[in-house]
VOBA-1610 file (N, C-alpha, C; in pm, whole numbers, padded with zeros to 5 digits, always signed):
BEGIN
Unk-00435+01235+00079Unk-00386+01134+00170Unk-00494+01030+00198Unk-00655+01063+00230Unk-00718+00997+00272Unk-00768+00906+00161Unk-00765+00866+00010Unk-00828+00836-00084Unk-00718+00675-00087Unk-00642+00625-00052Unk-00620+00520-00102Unk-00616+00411+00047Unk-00644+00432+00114Unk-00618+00329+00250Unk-00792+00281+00263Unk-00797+00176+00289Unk-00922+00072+00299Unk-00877-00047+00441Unk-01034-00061+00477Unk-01034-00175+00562Unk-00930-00157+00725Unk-00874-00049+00722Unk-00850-00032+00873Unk-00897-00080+00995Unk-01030-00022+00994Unk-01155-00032+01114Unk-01159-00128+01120Unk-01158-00241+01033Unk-01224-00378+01048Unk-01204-00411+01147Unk-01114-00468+01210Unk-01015-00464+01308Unk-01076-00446+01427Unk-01173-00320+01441Unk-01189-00279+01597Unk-01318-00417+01571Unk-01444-00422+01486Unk-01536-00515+01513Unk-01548-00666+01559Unk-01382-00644+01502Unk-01342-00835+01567Unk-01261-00808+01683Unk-01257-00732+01751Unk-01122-00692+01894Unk-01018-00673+01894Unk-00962-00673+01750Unk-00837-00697+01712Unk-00786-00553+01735Unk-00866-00418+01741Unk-00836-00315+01768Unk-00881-00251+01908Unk-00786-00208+01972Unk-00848-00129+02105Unk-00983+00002+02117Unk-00902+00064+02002Unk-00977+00195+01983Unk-00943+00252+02076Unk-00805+00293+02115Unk-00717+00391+02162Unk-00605+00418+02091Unk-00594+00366+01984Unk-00448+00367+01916Unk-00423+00491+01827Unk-00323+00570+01841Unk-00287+00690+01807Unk-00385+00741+01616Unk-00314+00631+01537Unk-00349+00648+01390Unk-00518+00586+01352Unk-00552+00555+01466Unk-00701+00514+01458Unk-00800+00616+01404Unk-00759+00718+01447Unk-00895+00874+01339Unk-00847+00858+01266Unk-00675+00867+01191Unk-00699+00905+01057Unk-00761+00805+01008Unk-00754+00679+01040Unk-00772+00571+00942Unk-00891+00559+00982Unk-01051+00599+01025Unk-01155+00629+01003Unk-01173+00709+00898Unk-01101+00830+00929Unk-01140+00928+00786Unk-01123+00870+00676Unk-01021+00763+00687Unk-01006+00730+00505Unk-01115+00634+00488Unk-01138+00572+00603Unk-01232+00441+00579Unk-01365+00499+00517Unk-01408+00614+00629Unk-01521+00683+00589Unk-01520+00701+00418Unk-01428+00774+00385Unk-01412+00853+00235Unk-01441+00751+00147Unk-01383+00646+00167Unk-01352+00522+00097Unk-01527+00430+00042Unk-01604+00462+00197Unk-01732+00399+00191Unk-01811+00502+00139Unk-01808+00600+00142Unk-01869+00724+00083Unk-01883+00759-00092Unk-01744+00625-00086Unk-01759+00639-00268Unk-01653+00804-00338Unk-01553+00843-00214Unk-01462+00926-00232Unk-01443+00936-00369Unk-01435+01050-00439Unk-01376+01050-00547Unk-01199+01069-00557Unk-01143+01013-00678Unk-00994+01060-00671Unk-00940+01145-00752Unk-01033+01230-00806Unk-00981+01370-00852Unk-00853+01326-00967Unk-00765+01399-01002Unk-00699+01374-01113Unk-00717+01203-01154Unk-00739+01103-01073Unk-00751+00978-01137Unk-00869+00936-01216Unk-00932+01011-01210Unk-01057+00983-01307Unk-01109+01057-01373Unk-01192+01004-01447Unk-01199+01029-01601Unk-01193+00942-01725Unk-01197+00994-01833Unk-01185+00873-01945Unk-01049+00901-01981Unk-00950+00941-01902Unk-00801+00892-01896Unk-00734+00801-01904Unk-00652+00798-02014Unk-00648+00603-02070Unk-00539+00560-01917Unk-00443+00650-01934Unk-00343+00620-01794Unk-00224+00740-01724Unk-00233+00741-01605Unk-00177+00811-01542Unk-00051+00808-01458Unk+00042+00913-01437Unk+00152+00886-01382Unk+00150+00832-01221Unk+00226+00717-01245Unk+00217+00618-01097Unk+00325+00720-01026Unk+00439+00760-01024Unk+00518+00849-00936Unk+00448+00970-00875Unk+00340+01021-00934Unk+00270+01132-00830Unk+00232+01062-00734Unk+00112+00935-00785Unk+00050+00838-00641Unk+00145+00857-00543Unk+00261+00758-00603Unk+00328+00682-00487Unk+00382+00821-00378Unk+00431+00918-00478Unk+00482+00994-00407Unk+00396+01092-00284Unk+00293+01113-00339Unk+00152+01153-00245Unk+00129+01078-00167Unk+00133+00914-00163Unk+00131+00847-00061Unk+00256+00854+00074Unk+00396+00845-00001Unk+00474+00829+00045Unk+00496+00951+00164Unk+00430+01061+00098Unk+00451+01205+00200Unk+00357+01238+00262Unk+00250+01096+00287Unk+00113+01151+00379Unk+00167+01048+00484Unk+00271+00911+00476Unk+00316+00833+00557Unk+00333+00931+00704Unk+00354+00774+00782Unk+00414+00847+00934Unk+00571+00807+00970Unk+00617+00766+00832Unk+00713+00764+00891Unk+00792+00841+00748Unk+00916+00861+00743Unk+01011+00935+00629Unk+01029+00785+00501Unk+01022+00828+00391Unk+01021+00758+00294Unk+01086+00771+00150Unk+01200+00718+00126Unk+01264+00762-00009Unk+01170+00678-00091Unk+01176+00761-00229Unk+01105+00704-00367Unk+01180+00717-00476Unk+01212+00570-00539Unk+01323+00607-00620Unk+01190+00530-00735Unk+01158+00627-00817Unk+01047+00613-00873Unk+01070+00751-01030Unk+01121+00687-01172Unk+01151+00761-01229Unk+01016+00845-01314Unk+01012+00921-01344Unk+00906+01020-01431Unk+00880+00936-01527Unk+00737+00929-01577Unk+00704+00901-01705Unk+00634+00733-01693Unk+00642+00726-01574Unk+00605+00549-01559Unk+00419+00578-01526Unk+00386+00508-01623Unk+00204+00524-01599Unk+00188+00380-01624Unk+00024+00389-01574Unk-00062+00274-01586Unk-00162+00315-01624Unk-00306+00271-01637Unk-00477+00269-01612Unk-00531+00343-01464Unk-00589+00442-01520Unk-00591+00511-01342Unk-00639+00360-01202Unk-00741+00303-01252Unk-00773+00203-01162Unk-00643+00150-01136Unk-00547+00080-01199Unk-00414+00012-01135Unk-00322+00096-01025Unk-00346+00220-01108Unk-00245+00360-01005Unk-00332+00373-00886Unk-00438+00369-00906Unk-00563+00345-00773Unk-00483+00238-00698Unk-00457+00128-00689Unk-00490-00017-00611Unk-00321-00001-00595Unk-00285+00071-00679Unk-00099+00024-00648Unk-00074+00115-00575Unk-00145+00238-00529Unk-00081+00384-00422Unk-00139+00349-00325Unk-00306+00264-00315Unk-00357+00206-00153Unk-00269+00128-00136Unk-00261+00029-00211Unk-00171-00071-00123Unk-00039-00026-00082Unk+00022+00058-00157Unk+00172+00093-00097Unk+00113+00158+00038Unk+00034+00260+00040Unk-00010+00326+00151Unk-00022+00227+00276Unk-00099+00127+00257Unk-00148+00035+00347Unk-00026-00006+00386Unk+00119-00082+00319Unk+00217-00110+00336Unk+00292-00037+00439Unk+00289+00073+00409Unk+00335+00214+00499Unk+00312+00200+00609Unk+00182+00218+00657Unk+00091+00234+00774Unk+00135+00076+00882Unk+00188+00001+00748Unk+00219-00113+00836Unk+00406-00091+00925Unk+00459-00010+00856Unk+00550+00012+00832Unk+00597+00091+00981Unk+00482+00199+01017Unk+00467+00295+01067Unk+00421+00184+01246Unk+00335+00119+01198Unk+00317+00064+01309Unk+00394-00051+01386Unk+00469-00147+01293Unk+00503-00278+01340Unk+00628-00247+01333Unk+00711-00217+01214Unk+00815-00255+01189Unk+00953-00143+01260Unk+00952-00071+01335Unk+01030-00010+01429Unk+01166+00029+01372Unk+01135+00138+01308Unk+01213+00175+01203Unk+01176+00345+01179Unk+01278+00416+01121Unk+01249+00540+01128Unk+01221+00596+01000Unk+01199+00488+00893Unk+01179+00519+00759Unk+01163+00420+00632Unk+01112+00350+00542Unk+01087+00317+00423Unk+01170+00350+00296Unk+01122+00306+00224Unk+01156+00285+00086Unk+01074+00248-00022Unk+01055+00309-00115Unk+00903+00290-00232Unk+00993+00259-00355Unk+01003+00175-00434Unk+01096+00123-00566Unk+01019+00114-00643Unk+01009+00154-00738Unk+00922+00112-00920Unk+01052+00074-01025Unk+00996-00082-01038Unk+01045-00098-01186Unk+00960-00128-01247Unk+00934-00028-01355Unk+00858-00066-01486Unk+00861-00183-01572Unk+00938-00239-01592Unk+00929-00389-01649Unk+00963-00496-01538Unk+00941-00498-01405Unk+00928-00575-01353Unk+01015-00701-01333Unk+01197-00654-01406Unk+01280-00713-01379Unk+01304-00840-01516Unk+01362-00965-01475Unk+01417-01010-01596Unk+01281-01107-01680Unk+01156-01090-01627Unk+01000-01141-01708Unk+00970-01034-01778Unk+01032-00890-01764Unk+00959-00793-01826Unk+00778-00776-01885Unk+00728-00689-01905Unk+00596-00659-01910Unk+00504-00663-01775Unk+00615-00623-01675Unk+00520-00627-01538Unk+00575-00496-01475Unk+00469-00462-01425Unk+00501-00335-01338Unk+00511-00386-01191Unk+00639-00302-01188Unk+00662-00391-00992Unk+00669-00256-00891Unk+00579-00225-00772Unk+00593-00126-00703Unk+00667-00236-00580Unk+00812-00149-00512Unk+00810-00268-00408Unk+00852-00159-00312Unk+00753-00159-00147Unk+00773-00124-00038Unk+00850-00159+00065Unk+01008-00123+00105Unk+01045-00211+00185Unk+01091-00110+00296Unk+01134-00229+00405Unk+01174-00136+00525Unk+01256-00256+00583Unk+01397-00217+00687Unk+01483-00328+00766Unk+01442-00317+00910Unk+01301-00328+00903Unk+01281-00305+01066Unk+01305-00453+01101Unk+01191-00482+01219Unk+01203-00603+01333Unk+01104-00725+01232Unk+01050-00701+01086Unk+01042-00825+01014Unk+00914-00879+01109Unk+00828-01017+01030Unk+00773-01072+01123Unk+00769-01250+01029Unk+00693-01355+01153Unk+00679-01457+01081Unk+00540-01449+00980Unk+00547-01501+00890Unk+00415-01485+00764Unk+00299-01581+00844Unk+00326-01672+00859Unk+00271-01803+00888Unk+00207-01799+01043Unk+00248-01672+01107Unk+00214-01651+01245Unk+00087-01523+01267Unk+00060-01457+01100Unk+00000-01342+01154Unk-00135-01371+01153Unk-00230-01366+01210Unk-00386-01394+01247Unk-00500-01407+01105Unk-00575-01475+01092Unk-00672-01432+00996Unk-00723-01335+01053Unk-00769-01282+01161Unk-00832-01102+01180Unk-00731-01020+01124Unk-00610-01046+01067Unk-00549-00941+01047Unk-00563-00893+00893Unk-00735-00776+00858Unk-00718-00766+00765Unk-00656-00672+00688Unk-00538-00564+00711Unk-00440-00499+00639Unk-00367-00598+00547Unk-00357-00680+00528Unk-00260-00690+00408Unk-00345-00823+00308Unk-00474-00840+00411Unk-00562-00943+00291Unk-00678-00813+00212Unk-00690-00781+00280Unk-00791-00679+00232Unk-00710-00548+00141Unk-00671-00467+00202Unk-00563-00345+00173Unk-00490-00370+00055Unk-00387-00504+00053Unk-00259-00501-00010Unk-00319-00616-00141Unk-00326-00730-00072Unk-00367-00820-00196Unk-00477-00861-00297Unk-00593-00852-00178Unk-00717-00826-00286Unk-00737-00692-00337Unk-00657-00565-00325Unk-00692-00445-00367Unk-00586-00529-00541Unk-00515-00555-00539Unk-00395-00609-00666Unk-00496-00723-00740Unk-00496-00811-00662Unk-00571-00890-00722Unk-00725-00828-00823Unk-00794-00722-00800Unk-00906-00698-00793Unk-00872-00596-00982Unk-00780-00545-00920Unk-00693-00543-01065Unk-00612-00619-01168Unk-00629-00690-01146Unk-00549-00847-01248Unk-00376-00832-01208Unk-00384-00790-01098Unk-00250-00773-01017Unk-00210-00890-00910Unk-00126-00875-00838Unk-00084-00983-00710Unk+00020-00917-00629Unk+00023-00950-00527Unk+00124-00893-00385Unk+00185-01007-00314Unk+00306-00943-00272Unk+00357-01077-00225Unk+00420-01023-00059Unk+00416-01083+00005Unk+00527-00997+00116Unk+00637-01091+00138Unk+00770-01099+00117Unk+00856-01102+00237Unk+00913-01069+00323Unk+00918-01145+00455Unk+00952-01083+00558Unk+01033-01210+00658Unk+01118-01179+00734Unk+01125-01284+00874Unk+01183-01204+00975Unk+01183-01270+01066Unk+01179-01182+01242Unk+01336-01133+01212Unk+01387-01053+01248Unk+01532-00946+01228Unk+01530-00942+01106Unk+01455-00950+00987Unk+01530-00899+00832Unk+01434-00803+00786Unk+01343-00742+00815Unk+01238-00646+00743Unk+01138-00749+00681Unk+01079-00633+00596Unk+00972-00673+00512Unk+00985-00643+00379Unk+00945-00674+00265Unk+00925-00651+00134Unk+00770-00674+00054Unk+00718-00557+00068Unk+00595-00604+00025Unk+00609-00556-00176Unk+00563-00683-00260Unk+00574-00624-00382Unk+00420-00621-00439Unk+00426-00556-00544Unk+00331-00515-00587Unk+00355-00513-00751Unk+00291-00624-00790Unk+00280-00593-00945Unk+00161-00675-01027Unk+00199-00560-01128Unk+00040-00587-01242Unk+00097-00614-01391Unk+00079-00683-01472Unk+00086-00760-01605Unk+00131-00612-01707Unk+00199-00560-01726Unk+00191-00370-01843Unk+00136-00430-01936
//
């Protein structure tokens, strides 16, 4: 659980965090693991690529909130991509768990990434309370840090949509 979430804490150094908030230890422990240079165990190695449905699904069942994964067998990547695509869903989650007021998620993989094909698309969604894009803070680093530069950092990109009553859609995809 603790190996794919990054950049939590940030948050408390700019005020943006109280440091009373319920999910605040775990998300030290991961931060810790994370700066510690955590290893990720089955993801590494000189393993050309690994199955993305264990990630997601390991992510999906360390969430705080309930999460279907309609995520078929046999879909792999480069362990580093399965790295950056299970934090960021994770991170997605956690957002999921906190903002969006809802009693559960949704984790989608399409392997060709729809009618461009050769893209892998992970997409996180939820019909909670949505927010405006254009309204959320530069201190807010979960989804610059966590979601997009973790994609980007992999020759990937993230996108979110969202608006106030329609949910969120955070996607996630990398070039196959």
């Amino acid at each position: 659980r603790d190996r794919y979430s990054t950049a939590g804490t940030a948050g408390i150094g700019l005020g943006a965090v109280r440091g009373t908030e319920e999910w605040l230890p775990g998300q030290v422990r991961r931060d810790i693991a994370l700066l510690d240079g955590a290893r990720d165990g089955p993801l590494d190695g000189d393993v050309a690529e690994v199955a993305l449905d264990a990630a997601l699904r390991e992510v999906s069942g360390a969430a705080r909130v309930p999460v279907a994964v309609d995520c078929t067998a046999g879909v792999t990547a480069p362990p580093v991509v399965v790295r950056a695509m299970a934090g960021a869903a994770a991170e997605a989650l956690e957002n999921v768990a906190r903002h969006a007021r809802v009693d559960g998620a949704c984790v989608r993989v399409r392997p060709d990434g729809g009618p461009e094909g050769g893209v892998l698309e992970v997409a996180v969604a939820d019909d909670g309370v949505g927010f405006d894009l254009d309204a959320v803070g530069a201190y807010r680093f979960g989804l610059a840090l966590s979601v997009l530069d973790r994609m980007a950092a992999v020759g990937g990109c993230a996108t979110v949509e969202s608006a106030p009553g329609r949910g969120t859609v955070v996607r996630l995809r990398w070039p196959a």
